[in-house]
C-alpha positions as CSV (number, residue, x, y, z in Angstrom):
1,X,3.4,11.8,0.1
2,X,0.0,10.6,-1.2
3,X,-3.4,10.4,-0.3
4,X,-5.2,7.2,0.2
5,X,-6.9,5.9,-2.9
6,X,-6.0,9.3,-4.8
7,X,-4.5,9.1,-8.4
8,X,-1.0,10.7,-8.6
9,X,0.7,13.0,-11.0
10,X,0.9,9.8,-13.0
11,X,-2.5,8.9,-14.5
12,X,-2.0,5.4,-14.8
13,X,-0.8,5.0,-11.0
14,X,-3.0,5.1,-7.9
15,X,-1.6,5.7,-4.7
16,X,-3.0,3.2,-1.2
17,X,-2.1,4.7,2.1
18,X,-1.4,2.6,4.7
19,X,-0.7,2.3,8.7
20,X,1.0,-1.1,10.3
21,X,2.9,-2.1,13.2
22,X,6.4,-1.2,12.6
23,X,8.0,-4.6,13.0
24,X,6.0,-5.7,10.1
25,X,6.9,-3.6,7.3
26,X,9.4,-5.5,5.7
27,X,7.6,-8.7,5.8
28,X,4.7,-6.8,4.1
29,X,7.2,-5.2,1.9
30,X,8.2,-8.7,1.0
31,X,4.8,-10.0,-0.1
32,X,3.5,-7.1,-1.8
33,X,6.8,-7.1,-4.0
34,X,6.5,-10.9,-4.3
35,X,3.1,-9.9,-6.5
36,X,5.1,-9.1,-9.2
37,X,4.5,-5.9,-10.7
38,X,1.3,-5.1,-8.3
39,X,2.7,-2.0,-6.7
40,X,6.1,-0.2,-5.9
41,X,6.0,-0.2,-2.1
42,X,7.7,2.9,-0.1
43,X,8.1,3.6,3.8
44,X,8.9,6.4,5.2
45,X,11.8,5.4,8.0
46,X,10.5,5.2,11.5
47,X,6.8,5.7,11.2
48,X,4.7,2.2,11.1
49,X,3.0,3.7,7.3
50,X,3.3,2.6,4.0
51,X,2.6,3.8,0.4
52,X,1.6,1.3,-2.3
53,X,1.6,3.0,-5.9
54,X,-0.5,0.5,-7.7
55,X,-1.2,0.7,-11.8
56,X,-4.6,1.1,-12.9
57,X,-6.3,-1.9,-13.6
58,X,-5.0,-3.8,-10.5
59,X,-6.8,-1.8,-8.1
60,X,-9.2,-4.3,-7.2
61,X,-6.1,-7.2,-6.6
62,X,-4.4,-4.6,-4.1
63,X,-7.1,-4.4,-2.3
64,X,-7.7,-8.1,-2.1
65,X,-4.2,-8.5,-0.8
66,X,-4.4,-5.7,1.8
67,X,-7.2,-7.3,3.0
68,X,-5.6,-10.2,3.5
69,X,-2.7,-8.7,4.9
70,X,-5.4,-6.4,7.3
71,X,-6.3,-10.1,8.5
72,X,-2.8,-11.4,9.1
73,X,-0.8,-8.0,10.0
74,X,-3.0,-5.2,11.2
75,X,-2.7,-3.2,7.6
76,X,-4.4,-0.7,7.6
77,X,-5.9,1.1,4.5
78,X,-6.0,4.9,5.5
79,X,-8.7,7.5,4.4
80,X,-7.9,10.3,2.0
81,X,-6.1,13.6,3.9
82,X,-7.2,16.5,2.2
């Protein structure tokens, strides 16, 4: 699992953490995808979390949309765990 706004083994991926009411993962799933090439989205099953691994350089956009989504959904972007 990641940490919020941590890079990953891959340099040129950052990994966004996120918490959301269960019965709204899919449609979040849906619109993040939808944003072609923005992220690669993962859920672990039965826990209302999320894991965006967003390229570098497009940082800024996934946070624009999680905004957004924060607004419409309840995403929310989760601090780093150490």
């Amino acid at each position: 699992m990641c940490h919020a706004m941590e890079f990953t083994e891959d340099p040129g991926c950052l990994c966004l953490r996120f918490r959301l009411p269960k019965e709204q993962i899919k449609y979040v799933k849906w619109i993040v995808e939808a944003h072609d090439g923005l992220a690669v989205v993962s859920s672990p099953r039965g826990r209302g979390e999320m894991e965006w691994m967003v390229p570098v350089g497009l940082e800024e956009e996934a946070l624009v949309l999680a905004a957004a989504l924060r607004d419409e959904v309840g995403l929310e972007l989760l601090p780093p765990s150490d």
